[in-house]
C-alpha positions as CSV (number, residue, x, y, z in Angstrom):
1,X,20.4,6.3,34.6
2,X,20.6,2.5,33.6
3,X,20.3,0.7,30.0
4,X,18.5,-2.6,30.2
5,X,17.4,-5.1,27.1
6,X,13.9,-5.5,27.0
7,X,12.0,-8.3,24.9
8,X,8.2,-7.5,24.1
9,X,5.7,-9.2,21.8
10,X,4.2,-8.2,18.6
11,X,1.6,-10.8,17.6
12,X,3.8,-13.7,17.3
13,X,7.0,-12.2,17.2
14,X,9.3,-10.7,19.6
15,X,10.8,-7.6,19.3
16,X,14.3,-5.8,21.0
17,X,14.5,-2.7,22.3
18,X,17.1,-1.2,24.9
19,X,15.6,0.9,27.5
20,X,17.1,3.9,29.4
21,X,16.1,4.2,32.7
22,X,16.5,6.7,35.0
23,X,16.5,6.1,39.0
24,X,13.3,8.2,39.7
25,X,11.0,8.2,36.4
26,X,8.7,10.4,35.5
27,X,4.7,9.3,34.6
28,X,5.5,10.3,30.7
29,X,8.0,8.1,28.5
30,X,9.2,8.4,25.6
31,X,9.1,5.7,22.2
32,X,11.9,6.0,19.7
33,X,10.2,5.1,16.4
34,X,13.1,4.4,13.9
35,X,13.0,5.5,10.1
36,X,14.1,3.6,7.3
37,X,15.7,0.8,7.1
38,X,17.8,0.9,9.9
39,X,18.1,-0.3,13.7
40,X,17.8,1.4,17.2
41,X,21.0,3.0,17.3
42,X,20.4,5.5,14.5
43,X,22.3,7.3,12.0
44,X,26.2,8.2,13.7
45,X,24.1,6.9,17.1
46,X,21.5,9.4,17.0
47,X,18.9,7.9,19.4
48,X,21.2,6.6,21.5
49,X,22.6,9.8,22.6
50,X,19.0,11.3,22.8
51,X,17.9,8.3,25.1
52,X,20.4,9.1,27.3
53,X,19.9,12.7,27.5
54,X,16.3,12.3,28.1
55,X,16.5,9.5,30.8
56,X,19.4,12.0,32.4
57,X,16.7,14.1,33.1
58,X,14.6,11.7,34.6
59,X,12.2,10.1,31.5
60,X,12.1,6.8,30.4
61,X,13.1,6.1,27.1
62,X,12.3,2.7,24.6
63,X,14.2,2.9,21.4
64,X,13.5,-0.5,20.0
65,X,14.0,-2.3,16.2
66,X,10.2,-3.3,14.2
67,X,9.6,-6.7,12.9
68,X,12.5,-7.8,10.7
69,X,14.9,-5.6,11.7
70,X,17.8,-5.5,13.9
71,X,17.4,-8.0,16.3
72,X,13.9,-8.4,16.2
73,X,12.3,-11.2,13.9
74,X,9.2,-11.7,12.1
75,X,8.6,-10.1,8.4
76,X,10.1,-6.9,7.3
77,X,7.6,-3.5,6.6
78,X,7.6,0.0,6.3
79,X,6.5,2.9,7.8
80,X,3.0,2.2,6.4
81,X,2.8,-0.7,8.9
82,X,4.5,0.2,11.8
83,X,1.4,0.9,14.2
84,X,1.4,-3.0,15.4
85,X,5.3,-2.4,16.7
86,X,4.6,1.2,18.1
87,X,1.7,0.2,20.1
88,X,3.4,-3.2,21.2
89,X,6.7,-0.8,22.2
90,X,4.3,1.4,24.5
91,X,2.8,-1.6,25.7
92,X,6.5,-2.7,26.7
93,X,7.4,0.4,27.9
94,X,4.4,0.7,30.6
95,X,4.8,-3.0,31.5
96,X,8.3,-2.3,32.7
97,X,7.8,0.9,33.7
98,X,4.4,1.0,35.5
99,X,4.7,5.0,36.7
100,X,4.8,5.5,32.9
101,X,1.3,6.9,32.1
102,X,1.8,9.5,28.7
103,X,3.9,8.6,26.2
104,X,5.7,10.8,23.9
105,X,5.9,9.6,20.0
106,X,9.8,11.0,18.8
107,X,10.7,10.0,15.0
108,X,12.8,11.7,11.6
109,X,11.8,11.3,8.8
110,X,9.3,8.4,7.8
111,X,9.3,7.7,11.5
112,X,7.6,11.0,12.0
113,X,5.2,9.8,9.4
114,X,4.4,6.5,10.9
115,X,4.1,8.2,14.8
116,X,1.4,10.3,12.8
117,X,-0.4,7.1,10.8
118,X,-0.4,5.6,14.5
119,X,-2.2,8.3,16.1
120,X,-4.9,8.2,12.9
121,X,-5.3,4.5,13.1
122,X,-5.4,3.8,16.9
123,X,-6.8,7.1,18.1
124,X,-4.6,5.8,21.4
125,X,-5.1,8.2,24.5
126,X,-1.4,7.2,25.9
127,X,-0.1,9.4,23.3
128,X,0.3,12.7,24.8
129,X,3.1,14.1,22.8
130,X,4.6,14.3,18.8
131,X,8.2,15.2,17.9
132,X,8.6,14.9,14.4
133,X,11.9,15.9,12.5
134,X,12.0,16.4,8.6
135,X,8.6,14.3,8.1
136,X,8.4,12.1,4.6
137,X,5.7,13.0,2.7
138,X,6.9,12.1,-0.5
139,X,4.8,11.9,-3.9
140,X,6.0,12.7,-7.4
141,X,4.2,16.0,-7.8
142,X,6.1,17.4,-4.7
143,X,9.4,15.8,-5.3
144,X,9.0,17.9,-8.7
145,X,8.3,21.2,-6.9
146,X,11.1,20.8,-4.7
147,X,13.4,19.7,-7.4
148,X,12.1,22.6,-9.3
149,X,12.4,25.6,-6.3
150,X,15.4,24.2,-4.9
151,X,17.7,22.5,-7.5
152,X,16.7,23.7,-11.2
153,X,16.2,27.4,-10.3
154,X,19.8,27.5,-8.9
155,X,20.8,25.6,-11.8
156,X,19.5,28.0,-14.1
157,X,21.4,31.2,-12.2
158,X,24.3,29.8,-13.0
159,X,26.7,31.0,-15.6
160,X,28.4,27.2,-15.2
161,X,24.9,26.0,-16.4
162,X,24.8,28.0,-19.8
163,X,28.5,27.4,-20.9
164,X,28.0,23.8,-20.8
165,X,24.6,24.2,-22.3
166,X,25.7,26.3,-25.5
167,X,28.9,23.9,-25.7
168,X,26.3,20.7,-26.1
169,X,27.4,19.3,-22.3
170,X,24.3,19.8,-20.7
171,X,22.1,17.0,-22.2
172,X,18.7,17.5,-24.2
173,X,17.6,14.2,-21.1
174,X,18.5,16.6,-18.4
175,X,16.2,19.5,-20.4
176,X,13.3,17.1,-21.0
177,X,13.8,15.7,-16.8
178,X,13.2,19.9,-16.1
179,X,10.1,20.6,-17.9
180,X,8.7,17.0,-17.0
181,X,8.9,18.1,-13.5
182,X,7.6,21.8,-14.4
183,X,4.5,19.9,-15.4
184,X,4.3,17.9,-12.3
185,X,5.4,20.8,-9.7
186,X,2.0,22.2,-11.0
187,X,-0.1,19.5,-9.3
188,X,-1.9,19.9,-6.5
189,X,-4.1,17.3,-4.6
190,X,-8.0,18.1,-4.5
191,X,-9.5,14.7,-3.6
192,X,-11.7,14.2,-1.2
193,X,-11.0,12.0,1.9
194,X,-12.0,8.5,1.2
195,X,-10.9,5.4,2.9
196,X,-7.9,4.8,0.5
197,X,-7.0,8.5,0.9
198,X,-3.0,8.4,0.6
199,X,-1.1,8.3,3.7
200,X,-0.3,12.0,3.4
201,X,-4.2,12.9,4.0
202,X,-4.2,10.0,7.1
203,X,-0.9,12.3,8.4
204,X,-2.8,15.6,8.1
205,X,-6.0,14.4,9.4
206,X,-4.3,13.3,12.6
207,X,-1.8,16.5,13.0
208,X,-5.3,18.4,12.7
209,X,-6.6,16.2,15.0
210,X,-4.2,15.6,17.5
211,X,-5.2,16.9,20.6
212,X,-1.9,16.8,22.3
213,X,1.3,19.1,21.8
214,X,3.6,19.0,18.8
215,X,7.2,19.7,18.0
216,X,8.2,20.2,14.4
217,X,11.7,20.5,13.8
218,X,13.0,21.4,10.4
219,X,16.6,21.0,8.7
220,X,17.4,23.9,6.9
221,X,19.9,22.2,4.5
222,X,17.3,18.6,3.7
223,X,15.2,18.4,0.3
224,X,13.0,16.0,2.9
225,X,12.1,18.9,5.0
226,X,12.1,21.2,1.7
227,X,9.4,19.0,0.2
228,X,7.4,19.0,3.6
229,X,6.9,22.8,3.6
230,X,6.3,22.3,-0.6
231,X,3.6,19.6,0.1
232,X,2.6,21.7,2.9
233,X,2.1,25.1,0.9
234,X,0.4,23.5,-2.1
235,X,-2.1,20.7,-0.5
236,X,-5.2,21.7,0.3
237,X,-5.5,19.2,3.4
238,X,-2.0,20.1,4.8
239,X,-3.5,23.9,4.9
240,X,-4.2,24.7,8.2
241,X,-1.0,22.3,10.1
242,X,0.6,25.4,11.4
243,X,-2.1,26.8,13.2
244,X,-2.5,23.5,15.6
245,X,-3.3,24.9,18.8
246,X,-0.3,23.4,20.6
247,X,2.4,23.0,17.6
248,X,5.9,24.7,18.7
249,X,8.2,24.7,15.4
250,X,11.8,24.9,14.8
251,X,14.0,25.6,11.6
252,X,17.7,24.6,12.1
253,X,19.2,26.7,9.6
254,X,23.0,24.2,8.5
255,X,21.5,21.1,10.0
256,X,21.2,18.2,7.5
257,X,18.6,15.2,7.3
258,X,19.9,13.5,10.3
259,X,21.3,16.2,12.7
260,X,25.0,14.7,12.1
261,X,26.9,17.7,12.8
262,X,27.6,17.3,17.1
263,X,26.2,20.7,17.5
264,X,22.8,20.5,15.6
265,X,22.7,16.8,16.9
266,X,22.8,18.6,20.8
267,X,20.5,21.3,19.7
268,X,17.8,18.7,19.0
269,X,18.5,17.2,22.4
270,X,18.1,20.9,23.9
271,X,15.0,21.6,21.8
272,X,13.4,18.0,22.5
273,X,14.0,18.1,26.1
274,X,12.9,21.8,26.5
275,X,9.5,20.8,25.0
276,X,8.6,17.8,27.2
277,X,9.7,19.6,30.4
278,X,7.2,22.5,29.5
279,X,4.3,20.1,29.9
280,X,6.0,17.2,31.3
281,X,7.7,18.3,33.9
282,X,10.1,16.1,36.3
């Protein structure tokens, strides 16, 4: 396995990526999409270590920076506008690597969401794969019923909680922020698809739609992946996710947002490579 720069354009801009190579490739790849606001290396060198692992085994791997970011240049953006730089990272990916011929879409967090916004907007056949960790699907009605399930109901079991409240520490702000989000935790989205539909319908009607195989892997200790199975259980277009024909799901009981304990962060390596030698083998 070799690492190797690679420079590809994105409209008029030119974007960075390093490229793990192994000696013999395989015909599938596989396209790093990076969340937040952040570069290709990833949180305590996430995707670099994955990279590696995969090309070890004998896939090529692009983890690359979006416009505005890292070394790249051009304008900043966001998930919500990553498709031009994913499809312009698979282009780069095939034109180095020619036996490349399915690529797999791997991203955390608003990554995940933007692999998912790709596969809606571009409907692209190279896409044979989805591994998405903790995806964002943040609103403020499910931000509420997590805070509510996960935060508030422990707060109220404890004792702590009712000393300070009867001694006046606990403010009247912090009663008032509770019942605001009891009020908001009982929202549910019924609208009908339209073509402003937020980008949490787009994500579901391309999960639903995807006709390739999915990995979902799930932190057990990550209010993002707590609010995914909220938005989930409550949203009447995220209903049916779980019985997609060719999802495989994980829960990683201690892992946090970013898999940065060593031995949750090699468990995703095991879990990720494990999937795309079932159907992608060397």
């Amino acid at each position: 396995m070799t690492e190797q720069a690679l420079l590809f354009p994105c409209g008029q801009d030119t974007l960075v990526g390093v490229l793990s190579l192994p000696a013999n490739p395989t015909n599938t790849g596989v396209v790093i999409v990076v969340g937040g606001p952040q570069y290709r290396v990833g949180s305590h060198r996430q995707f670099v270590l994955l990279a590696r692992a995969l090309a070890t085994a004998g896939y090529a791997v692009l983890r690359f920076d979006y416009q505005g970011m890292g070394d790249s240049n051009g304008p900043a953006g966001d998930f919500l506008t990553a498709s031009p730089g994913i499809r312009a990272a698979m282009d780069g990916l095939q034109s180095r690597v020619p036996q490349v011929e399915k690529i797999v879409l791997w991203g955390l967090c608003d990554a995940a969401s933007a692999a998912l916004l790709y596969v809606h907007e571009t409907h692209d056949k190279r896409v044979a794969g989805l591994c998405l960790l903790n995806p964002w699907v943040r609103s403020e009605a499910s931000l509420a019923r997590t805070q509510v399930k996960h935060y508030y109901t422990q707060r109220l079991m404890q004792r702590e909680f009712w000393t300070k409240l009867l001694r006046g520490k606990v403010a009247l702000g912090a009663l008032k922020g509770l019942a605001h989000n009891v009020r908001l935790s009982r929202t549910k989205t019924v609208s009908a698809y339209t073509d402003d539909r937020p980008f949490q319908q787009r994500m579901a009607v391309a999960w639903m739609g995807f006709g390739g195989r999915i990995l979902l892997l799930l932190s057990g200790n990550d209010y993002t992946a707590k609010e995914f199975l909220e938005y989930a259980a409550t949203d009447t277009h995220w209903g049916e996710i779980f019985r997609h024909q060719y999802l495989e799901r994980h829960d990683i009981p201690h892992a946090d947002h970013t898999f940065s304990n060593p031995a949750t962060q090699m468990q995703v390596e095991r879990l990720t490579l494990h999937w795309i030698q079932t159907d992608h083998p060397q």
